[in-house]
C-alpha positions as CSV (number, residue, x, y, z in Angstrom):
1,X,103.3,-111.2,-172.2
2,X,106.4,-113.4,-171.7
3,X,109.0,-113.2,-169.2
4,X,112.7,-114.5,-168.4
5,X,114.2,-115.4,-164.9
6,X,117.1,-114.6,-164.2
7,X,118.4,-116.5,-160.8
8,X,120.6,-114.2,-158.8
9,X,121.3,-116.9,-156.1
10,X,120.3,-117.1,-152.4
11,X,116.7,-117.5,-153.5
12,X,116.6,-114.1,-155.3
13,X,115.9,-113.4,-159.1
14,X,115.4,-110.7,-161.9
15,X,112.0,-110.9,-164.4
16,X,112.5,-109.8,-167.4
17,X,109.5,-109.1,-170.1
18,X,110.6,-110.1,-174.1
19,X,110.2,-106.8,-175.9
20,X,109.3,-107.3,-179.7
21,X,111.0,-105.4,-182.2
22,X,108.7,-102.5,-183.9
23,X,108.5,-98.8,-184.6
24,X,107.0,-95.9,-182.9
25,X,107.1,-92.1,-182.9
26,X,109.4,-90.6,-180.4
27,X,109.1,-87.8,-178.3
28,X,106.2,-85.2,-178.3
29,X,103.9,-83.4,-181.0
30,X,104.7,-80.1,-179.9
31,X,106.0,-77.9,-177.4
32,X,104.9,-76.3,-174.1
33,X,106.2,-74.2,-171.4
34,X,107.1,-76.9,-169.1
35,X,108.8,-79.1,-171.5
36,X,110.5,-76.5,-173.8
37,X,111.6,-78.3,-176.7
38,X,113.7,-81.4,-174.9
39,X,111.3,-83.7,-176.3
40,X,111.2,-82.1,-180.3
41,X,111.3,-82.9,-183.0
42,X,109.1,-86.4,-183.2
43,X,110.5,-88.6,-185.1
44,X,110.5,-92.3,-186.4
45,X,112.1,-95.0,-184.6
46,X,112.9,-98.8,-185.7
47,X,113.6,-100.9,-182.6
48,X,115.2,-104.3,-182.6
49,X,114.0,-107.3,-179.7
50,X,115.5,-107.0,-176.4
51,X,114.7,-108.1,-172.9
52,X,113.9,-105.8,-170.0
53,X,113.2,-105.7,-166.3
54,X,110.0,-106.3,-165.5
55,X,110.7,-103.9,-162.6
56,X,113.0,-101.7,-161.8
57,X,116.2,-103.4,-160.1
58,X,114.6,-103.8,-156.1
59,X,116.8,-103.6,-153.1
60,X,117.5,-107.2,-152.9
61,X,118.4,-107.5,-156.2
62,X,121.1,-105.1,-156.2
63,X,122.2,-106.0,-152.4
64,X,122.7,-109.6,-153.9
65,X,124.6,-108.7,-157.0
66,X,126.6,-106.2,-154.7
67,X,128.2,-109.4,-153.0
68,X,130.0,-110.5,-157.0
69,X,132.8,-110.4,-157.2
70,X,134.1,-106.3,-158.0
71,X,134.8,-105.3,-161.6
72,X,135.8,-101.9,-161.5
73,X,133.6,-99.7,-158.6
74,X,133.0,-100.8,-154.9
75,X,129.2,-101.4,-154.4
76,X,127.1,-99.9,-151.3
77,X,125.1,-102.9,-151.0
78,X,122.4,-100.9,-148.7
79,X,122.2,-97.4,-150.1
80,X,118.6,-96.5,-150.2
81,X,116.8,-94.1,-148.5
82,X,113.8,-95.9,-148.1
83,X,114.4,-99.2,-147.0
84,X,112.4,-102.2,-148.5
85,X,113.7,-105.5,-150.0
86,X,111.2,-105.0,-152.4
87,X,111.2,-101.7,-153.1
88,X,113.6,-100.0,-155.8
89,X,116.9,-99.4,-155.6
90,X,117.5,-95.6,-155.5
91,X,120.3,-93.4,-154.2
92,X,122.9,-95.0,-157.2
93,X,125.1,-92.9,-159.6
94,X,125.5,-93.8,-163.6
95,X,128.4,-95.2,-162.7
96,X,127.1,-98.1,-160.5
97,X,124.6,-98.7,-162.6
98,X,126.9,-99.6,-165.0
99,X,128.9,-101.7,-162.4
100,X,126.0,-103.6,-161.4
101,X,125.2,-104.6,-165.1
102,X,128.7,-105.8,-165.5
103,X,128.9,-107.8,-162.7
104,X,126.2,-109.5,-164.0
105,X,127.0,-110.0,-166.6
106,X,130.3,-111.8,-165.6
107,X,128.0,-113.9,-163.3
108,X,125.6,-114.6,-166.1
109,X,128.1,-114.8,-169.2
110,X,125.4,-112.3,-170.9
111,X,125.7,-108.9,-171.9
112,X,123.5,-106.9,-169.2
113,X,123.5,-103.5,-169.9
114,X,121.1,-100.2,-169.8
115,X,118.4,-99.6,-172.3
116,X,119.2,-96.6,-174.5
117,X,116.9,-93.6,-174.2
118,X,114.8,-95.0,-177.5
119,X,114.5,-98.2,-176.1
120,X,113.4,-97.1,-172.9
121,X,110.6,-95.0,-174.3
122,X,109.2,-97.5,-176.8
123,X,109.0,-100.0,-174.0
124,X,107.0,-97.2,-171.8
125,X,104.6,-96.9,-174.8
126,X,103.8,-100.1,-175.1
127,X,102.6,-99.6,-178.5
128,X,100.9,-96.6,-177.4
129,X,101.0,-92.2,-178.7
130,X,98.9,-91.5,-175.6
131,X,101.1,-89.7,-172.8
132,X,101.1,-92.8,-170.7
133,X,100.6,-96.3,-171.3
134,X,97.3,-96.6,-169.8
135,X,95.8,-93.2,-171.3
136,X,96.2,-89.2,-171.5
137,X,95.0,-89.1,-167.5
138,X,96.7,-90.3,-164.7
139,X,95.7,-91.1,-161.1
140,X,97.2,-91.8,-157.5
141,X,95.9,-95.4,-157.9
142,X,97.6,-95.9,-160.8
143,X,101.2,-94.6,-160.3
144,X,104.0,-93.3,-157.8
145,X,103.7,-89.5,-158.4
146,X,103.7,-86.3,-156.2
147,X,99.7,-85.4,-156.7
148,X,99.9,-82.2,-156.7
149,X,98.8,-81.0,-159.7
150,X,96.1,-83.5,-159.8
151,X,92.7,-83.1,-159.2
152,X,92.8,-86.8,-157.3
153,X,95.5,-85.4,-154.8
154,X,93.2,-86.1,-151.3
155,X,93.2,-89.9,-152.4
156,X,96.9,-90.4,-151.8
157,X,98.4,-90.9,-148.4
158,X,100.1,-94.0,-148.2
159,X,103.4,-94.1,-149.5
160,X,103.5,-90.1,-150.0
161,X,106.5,-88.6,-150.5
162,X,108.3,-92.2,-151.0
163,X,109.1,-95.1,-153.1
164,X,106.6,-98.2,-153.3
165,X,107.5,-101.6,-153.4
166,X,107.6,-102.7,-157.2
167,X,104.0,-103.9,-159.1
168,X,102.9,-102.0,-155.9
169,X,99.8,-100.7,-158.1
170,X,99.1,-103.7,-160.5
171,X,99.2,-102.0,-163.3
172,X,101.2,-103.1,-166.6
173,X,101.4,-102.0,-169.8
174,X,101.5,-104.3,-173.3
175,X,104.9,-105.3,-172.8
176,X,104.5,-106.4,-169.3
177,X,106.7,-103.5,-167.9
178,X,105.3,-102.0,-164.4
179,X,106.4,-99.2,-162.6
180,X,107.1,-97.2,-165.9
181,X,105.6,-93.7,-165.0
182,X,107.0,-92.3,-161.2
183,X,108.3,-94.1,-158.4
184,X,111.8,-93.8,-159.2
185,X,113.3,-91.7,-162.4
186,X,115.4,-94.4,-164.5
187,X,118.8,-93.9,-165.8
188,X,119.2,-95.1,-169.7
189,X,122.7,-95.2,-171.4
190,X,122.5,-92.1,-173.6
191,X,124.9,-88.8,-173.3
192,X,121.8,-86.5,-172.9
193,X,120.9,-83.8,-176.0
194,X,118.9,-81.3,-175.4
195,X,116.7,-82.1,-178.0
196,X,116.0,-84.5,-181.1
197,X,116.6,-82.4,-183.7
198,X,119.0,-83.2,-186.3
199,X,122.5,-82.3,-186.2
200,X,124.3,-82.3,-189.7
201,X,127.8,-83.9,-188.3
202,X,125.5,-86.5,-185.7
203,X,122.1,-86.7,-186.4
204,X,119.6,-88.7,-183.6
205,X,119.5,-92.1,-184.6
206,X,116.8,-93.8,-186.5
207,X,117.3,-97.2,-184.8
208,X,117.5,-97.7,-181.1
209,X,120.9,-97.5,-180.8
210,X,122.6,-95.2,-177.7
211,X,122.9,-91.7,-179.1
212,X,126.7,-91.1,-178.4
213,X,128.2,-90.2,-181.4
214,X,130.5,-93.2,-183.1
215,X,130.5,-94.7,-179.9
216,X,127.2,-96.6,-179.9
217,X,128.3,-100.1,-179.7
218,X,130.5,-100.0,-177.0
219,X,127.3,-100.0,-174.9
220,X,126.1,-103.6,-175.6
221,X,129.3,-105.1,-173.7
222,X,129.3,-103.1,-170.5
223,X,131.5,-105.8,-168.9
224,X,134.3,-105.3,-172.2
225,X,134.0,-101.4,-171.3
226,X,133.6,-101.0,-167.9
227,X,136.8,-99.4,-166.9
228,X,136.3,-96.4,-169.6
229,X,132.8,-96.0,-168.6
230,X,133.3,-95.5,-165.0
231,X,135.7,-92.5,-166.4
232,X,133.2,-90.9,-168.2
233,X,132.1,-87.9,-166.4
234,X,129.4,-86.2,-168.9
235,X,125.6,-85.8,-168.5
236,X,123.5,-88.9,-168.6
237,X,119.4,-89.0,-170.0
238,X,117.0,-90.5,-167.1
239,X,113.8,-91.5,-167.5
240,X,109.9,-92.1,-166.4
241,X,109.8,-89.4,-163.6
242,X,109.4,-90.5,-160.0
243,X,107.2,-90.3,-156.8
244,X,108.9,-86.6,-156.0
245,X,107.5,-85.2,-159.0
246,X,104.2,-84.0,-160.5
247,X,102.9,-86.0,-163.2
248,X,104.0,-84.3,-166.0
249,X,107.2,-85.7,-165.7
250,X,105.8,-89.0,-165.6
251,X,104.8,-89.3,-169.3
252,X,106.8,-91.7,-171.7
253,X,107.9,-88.6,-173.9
254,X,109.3,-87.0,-170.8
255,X,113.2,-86.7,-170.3
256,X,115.9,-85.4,-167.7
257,X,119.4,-85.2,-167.6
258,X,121.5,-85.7,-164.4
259,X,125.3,-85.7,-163.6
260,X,126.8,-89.6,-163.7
261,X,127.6,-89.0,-160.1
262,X,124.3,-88.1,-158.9
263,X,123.1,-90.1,-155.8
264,X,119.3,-89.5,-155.3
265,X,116.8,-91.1,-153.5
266,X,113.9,-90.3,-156.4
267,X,116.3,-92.4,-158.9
268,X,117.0,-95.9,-159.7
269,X,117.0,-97.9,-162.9
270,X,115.9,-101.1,-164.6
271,X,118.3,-103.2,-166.7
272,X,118.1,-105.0,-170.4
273,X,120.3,-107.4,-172.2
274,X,119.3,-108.3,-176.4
275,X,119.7,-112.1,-177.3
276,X,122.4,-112.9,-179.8
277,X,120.9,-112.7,-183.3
């Protein structure tokens, strides 16, 4: 596992974990009556390099990149429900998501940005089919996840019905990615479909591209975009489930869509940026 600091200034920085370039089979085997067919059909996926967060964005983080200078949206720099330097950022729209990686960008002169939906998911995999990284069971001890469904319910009381700090459980995958399944759902770049299956006129891609119809590349230079993104108003794919809900939600194949404005205090985000070729 390798990581890249980032220094954010006044003693604060971002991790980030080098993601290799690879394949994997995206989305789910089959359907069920909880999932529908969101996750269908499963399908081949190349993925090129990239870096991301080792965490998902903490409190500090974004309270420190909230003081750079605005691009195009005002930043709350405290808008969290639970209130922890060190635990994840939640209560933020699409939209400031978005501003946050371009006012990073401008401080860093790279191109932050957020994963698109494939990249997200083969980086939750970890070079794993199982549905989480660390198996086809999942535990309290192991994740931030409402219990229950599980048989392990009666071990969880600490933190219930909140957010933890991040690596709160010590647990990584392959990639060195933590916090992957609950604690906070994670926005990713992508229009949301409602499922993978192959449209004649836009088909899903086959490379890890954002799925947004001729429109992809826009998303690797938030900062150039910015103003046009902040416009946008359609439906946005989240990601990796959170401690509100059970843990079906919490597998890699698992997918959501929310409004760009939605402000909730089960979702936050985790950022990525590819090195020029």
């Amino acid at each position: 596992m390798q990581y890249e600091c980032e220094d954010l200034g006044a003693d604060i920085s971002l991790e980030l974990a080098r993601i290799p370039s690879g394949q994997f089979k995206m989305g789910a085997v089959y359907a069920s009556l909880e999932q529908g067919f969101t996750e269908l059909p499963q399908h081949g996926v190349q993925v090129e390099s990239f870096l991301l967060g080792k965490f998902p964005v903490t409190q500090a983080q974004w309270a420190q990149v909230a003081t750079f200078p605005k691009v195009a949206l005002d930043l709350n720099p405290d808008p969290s429900f639970c209130k922890d330097a060190q635990r994840p950022v939640e209560s933020v729209s699409w939209h400031e998501a978005m501003e946050f990686c371009a006012r990073l960008s401008a401080y860093t002169g790279k191109r932050y940005r957020l994963p698109s939906e494939a990249e997200w998911e083969y980086a939750c995999r970890g070079q794993t089919q199982s549905r989480y990284h660390f198996g086809d069971e999942i535990q309290p001890q192991w994740a931030n996840y409402s219990p229950l469904d599980s048989p392990h319910s009666e071990t969880k009381t600490q933190y219930l019905g909140q957010t933890t700090p991040v690596g709160h459980f010590d647990i990584c995958n392959k990639f060195g990615l933590y916090d992957m399944h609950g604690n906070v759902w994670e926005w990713c770049a992508d229009p949301w479909h409602d499922s993978y299956r192959v449209w004649w006129v836009h088909p899903a891609p086959k490379d890890s591209r954002v799925w947004d119809a001729g429109q992809s590349d826009r998303y690797a230079d938030v900062l150039a975009h910015i103003q046009s993104f902040v416009q946008c108003q359609r439906y946005r794919v989240t990601r990796g489930g959170s401690w509100f809900n059970t843990s079906w939600f919490c597998r890699s194949a698992s997918r959501c869509q929310r409004h760009v404005s939605a402000k909730l205090g089960h979702q936050g985000f985790r950022i990525c940026y590819s090195k020029p070729a």
